[in-house]
N, C-alpha and C positions, 0 to 999 in steps of 0.2 A: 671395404668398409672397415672402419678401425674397431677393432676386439674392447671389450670391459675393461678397462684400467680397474686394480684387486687396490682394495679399502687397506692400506697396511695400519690406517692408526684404528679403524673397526674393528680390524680380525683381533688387537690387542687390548680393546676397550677404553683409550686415552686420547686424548682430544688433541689435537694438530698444533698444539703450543704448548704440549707437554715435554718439559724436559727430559735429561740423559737420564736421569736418574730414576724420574715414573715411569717413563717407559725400559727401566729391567726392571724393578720390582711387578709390575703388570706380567710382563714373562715372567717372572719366576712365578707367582702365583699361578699363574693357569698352568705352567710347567709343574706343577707341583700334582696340579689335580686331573691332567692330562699326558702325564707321561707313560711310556707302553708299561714298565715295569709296577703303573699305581693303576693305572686304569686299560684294561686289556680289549675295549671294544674297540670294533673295526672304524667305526666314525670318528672315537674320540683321538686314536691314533692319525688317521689324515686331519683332523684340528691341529694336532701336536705339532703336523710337520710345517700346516700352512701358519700357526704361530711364529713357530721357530723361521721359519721366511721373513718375518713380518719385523720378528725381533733384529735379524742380521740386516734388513736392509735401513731399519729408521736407528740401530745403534750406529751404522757410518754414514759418517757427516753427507758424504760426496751420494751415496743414496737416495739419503732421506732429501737432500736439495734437489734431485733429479723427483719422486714425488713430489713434494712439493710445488714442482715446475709442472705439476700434472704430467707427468711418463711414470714407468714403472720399470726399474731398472733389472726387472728381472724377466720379461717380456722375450721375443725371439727379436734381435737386431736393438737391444735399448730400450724399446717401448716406449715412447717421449707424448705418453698419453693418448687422451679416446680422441680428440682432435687430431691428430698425427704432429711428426715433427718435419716441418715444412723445409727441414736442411736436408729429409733423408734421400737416399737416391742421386745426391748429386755430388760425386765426387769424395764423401765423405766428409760432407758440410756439417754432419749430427755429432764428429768431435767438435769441428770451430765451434759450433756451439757449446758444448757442452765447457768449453778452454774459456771463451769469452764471460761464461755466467760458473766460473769457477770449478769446473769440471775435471780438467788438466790437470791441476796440482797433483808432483807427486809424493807419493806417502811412504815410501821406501818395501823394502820386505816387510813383511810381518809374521810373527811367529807361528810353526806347529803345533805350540802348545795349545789346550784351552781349557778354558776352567768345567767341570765337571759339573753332572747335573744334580740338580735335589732328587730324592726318595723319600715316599712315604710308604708306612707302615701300621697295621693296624693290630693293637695288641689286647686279648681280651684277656678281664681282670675281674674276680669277685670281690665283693663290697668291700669285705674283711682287708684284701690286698690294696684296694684304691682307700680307706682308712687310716692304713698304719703306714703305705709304703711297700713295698718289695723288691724285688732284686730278681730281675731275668733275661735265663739268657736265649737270643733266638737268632734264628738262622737268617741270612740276608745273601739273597741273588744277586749280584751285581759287579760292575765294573772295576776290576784290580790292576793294580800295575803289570806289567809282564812281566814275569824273572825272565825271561829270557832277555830281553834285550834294555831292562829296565827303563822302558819307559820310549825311546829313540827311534824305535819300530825299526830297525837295521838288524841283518842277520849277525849273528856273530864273527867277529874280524874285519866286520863294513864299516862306515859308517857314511852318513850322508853327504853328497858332492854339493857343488856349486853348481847352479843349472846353468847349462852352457846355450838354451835360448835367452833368458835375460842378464846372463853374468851374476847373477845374485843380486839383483838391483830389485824383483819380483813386480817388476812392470817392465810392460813394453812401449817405447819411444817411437812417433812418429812426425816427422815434417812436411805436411802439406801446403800446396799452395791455395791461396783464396784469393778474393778479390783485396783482400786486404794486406796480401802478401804472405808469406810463407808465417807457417801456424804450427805451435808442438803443441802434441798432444799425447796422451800417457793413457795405458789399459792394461787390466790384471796381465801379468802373462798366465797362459793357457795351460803350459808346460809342468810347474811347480805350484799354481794356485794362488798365486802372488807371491809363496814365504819364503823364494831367492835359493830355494836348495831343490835335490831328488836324493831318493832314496833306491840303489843301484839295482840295491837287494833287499827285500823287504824281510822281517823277521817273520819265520816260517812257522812261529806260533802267534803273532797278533795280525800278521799281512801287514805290517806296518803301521798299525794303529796304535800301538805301543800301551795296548790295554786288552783284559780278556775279559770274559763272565767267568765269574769263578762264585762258587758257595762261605760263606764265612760266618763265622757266630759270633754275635756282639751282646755285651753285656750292659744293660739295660737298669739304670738305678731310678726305680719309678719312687717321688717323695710322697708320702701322707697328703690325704686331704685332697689329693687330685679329683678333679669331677672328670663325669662321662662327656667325651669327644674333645678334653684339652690335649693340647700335641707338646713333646717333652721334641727340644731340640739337640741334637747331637750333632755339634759341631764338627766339619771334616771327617764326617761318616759314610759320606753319598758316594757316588761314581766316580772314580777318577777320570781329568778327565784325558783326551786326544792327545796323543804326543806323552803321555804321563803327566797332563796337567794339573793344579791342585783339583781337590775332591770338594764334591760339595757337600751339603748336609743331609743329614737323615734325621725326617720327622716320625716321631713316633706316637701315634693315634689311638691314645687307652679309649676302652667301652667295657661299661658296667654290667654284668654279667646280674639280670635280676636275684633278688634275694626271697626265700621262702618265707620270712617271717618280718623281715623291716623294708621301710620306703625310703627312702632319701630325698630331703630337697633340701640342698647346699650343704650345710652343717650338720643340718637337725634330722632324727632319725623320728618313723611314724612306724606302728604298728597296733594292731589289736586284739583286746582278750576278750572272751568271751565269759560269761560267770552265769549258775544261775539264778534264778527268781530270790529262790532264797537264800544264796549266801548274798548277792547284795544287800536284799533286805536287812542280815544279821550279821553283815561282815565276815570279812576273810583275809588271809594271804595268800599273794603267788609269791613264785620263785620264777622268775624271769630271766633267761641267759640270753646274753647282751653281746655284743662283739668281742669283746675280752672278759667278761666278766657274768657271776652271777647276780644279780639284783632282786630286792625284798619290795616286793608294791604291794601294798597296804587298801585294801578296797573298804572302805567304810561302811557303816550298817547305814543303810538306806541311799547306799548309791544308785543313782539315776541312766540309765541307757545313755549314751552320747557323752561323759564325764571322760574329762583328759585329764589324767594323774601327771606330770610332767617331771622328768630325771633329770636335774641338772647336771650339763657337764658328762652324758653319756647316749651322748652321739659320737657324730666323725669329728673327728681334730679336723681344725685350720689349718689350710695350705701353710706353708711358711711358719706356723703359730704352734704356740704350746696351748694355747685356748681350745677348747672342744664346744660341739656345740650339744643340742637337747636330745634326751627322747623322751617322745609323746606316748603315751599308752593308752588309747581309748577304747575306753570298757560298753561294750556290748551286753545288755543286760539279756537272758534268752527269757523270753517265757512259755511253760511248760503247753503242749500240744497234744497228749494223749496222757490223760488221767483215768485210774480206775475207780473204781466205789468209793473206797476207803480213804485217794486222796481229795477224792471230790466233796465227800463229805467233812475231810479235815479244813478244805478251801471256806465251807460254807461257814464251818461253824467259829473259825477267824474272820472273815466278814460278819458275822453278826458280835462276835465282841470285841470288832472295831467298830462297830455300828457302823458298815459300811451300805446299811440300807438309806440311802439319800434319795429323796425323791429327786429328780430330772426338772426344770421348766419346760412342761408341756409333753411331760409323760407321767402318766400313773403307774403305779406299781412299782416305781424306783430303779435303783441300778443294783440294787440285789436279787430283784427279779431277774433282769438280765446277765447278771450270771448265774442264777439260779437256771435262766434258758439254756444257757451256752454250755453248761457242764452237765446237761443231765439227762435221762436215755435218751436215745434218738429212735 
């Protein structure tokens, strides 16, 4: 019974008539957020691998045409999909076909080299720092060129041969016969990987991979006005990659480190004062200290609980801008919860020369009664 033919345009999340182009940005995005070095779980890693499968076989043409054709060209024997391929078994009828629906063509060597993966990174920053900007520097794990053999993966004094199973041509040539007469057809060689060379002796500090893990520290210029989980991209900062191929990039993932006294949302700064009964009532000032600065807020006599004083132009600065945005200061009026005799009596005798005995609709006795109840022994 024929095996599950594997979804390669699912495991990538692009639909079957998605070009060259979505289908690497699609990798590189999940590459980004499923790479071992970003994401360390055991699932996310076997994702990472069966992506990256998914990505090598719809980036070549001659693959993703074999999908297409329903097979899966990474299967054991070709895997010419869940139906079977009704050439297999017979002589190796599964290249004629594959030569007749354009399978054959060959594509010469191709190189050692390869492009290098993205990294991300996650940098935490207090408010003050993601306001004005900062400058830091932090350590990064990752994939560096080898001094030893700079990049070639060959020992010192070697250097890579011609593979003497394909000549350097990195396929291998066949001529069978069919009913239709004698058939070439073409397959990676085995030997060399397709890329037409070997390496005799491998460099005895990368094994021929012509890159290590090595520790490095990179300096980090975060701009003003950045908000929490925007990523700063560093170009040719990532892994290098196979062969000493170029690097790819390093994203860098700022998060705001909450703040004891302001809220942020975008621009604008929020916080709260607290004041009480009576200096609202008869007014006051604070002295407010701001991100850079002291500031004078002015509480008026008879401010009200919920009342937003607003400081223009002392909030966060604007990404890219010389513009700042606001902060809001909303006044909290407290009022008093344990009074003694003396203030109780002061309470009362300002309610009656505010004449603050008002009768109620549909209560007697007023509402200087009721505080006359609320404030007096228990």
């Amino acid at each position: 019974m024929a095996g599950t033919v594997r979804d390669y345009y699912a495991l990538l999340g692009v639909g079957r008539d998605a070009t060259a182009e979505e289908i690497k940005r699609a990798y590189r995005k999940l590459a980004r957020e499923l790479h071992p070095d970003v994401n360390p779980d055991r699932r996310a890693q076997d994702t990472f691998k069966e992506v990256t499968a998914a990505y090598e076989v719809l980036s070549d043409p001659e693959k993703r045409r074999i999908v297409d054709l329903g097979g899966d060209p990474l299967a054991p024997g070709g895997g010419q999909g869940g139906q079977g391929n009704p050439f297999t078994g017979f002589g190796g009828f599964g290249d004629i076909f594959e030569t007749f629906f354009g399978g054959g063509a060959g594509r010469g060597p191709r190189s050692r080299v390869r492009q290098g993966a993205d990294a991300l990174l996650r940098l935490d920053l207090s408010l003050t720092e993601m306001a004005f900007g900062v400058s830091k520097d932090i350590a990064v794990e990752t994939a560096v060129i080898c001094q030893t053999c700079h990049g070639n993966g060959c020992a010192p004094g070697t250097r890579p041969r011609v593979c003497e199973t394909c000549a350097g041509r990195g396929e291998l040539q066949s001529v069978q016969r069919s009913l239709l007469g004698p058939v070439m057809s073409s397959r990676t060689c085995p030997s060399c990987g397709g890329t037409g060379e070997q390496i005799p002796a491998p460099c005895p500090n990368c094994s021929g991979e012509g890159r290590v893990r090595a520790r490095r520290t990179i300096s980090v210029d975060v701009p003003g006005g950045i908000e929490d989980g925007m990523r700063i991209r560093m170009s040719g900062q990532g892994e290098i990659g196979q062969g000493g191929g170029p690097a790819g990039d390093l994203y860098i993932e700022v998060t705001e480190h909450p703040h004891e006294t302001f809220t942020r949302e975008g621009s604008d700064l929020h916080c709260t004062v607290a004041v009480p009964m009576t200096a609202a009532a008869l007014g006051t000032e604070l002295q407010l200290t701001t991100l850079d600065s002291d500031e004078r807020v002015e509480i008026r006599p008879g401010t009200q609980s919920g009342t937003v004083i607003t400081l223009r132009g002392r909030g966060v600065p604007r990404l890219r801008s010389t513009a700042r945005g606001d902060l809001h200061v909303h006044v909290e009026v407290r009022t008093p919860t344990r009074l003694d005799d003396a203030q109780v009596k002061l309470l009362r005798e300002l309610a009656e020369v505010r004449e603050e005995e008002i009768s109620v609709a549909g209560n007697r006795g007023g509402l200087f009664a009721k505080v006359r109840d609320a404030f007096g022994p228990r």
